[in-house]
C-alpha positions in Angstrom: -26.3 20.0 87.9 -29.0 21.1 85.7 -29.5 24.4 87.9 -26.6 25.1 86.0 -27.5 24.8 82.6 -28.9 28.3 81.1 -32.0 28.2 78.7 -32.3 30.4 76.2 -35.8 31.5 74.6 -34.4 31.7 71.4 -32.6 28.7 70.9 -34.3 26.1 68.5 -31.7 23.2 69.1 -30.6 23.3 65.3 -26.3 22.9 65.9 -24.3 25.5 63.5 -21.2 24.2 64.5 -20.1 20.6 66.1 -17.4 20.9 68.6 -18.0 17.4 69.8 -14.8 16.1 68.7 -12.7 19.3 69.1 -10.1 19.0 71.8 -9.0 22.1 74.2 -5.2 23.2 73.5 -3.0 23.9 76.1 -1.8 27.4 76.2 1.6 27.4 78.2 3.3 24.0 77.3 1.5 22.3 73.9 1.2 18.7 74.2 3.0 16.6 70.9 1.9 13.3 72.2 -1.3 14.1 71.1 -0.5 15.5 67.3 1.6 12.3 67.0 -1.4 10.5 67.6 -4.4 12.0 65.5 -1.3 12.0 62.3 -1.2 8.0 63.3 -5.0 7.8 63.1 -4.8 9.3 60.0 -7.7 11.3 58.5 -11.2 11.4 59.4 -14.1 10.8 56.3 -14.4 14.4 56.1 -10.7 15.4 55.4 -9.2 14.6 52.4 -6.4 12.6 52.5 -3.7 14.9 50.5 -3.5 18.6 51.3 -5.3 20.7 48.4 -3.2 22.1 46.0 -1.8 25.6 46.3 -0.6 26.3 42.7 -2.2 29.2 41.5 -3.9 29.2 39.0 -3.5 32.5 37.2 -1.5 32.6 33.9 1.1 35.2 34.2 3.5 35.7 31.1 6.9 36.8 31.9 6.3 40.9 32.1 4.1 40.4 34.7 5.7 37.8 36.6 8.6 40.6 36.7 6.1 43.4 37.8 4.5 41.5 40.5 8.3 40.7 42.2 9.6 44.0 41.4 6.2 44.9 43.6 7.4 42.6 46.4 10.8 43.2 46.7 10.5 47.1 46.7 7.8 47.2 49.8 10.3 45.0 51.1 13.1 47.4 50.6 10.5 50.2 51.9 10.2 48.5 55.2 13.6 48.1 55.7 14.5 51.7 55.0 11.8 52.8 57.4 13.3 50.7 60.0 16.5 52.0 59.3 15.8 55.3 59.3 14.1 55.2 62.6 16.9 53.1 64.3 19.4 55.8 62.6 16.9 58.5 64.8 17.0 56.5 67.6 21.0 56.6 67.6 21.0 60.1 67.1 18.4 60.9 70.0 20.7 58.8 72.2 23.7 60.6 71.1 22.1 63.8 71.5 20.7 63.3 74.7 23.7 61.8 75.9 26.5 64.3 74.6 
């Protein structure tokens, strides 16, 4: 067993990261039984026990609440139109090829 075990010239022994208590995930079928039981546990000392706060906290007056919206929903728009446009190709390179 400790054939196994590499050694590495460089390492000091210091640990960046603990991964003691870090569980492996299942990949194909997740497991619920177990987030059921570490939300009954409850936190650990490091966690706080509310989530933080999200709330930003810039102070945007009413302009720039506007502008910032406007942004959002036109790149929104944008994307649809591209998609439409290319679906609209699509159906036309069908029809072409087709007829």
């Amino acid at each position: 067993m400790d054939q196994d075990r590499r050694s590495y010239d460089e390492d000091d022994g210091r640990v960046v990261a603990d991964m003691s208590e870090v569980s492996r995930t299942p990949l194909l079928i997740p497991r619920f039984d177990e987030v059921r039981r570490r939300r009954d546990i409850g936190p650990s000392e490091d966690q706080p026990s509310s989530p933080p706060s999200y709330q930003s906290s810039v102070n945007l007056d009413r302009e720039e609440r506007r502008a910032m919206i406007g942004g959002a929903i036109s790149a929104g728009l944008l994307v649809v139109g591209c998609m439409a446009v290319g679906f609209a190709a699509l159906i036309l390179f069908i029809l072409h090829v087709l007829g």
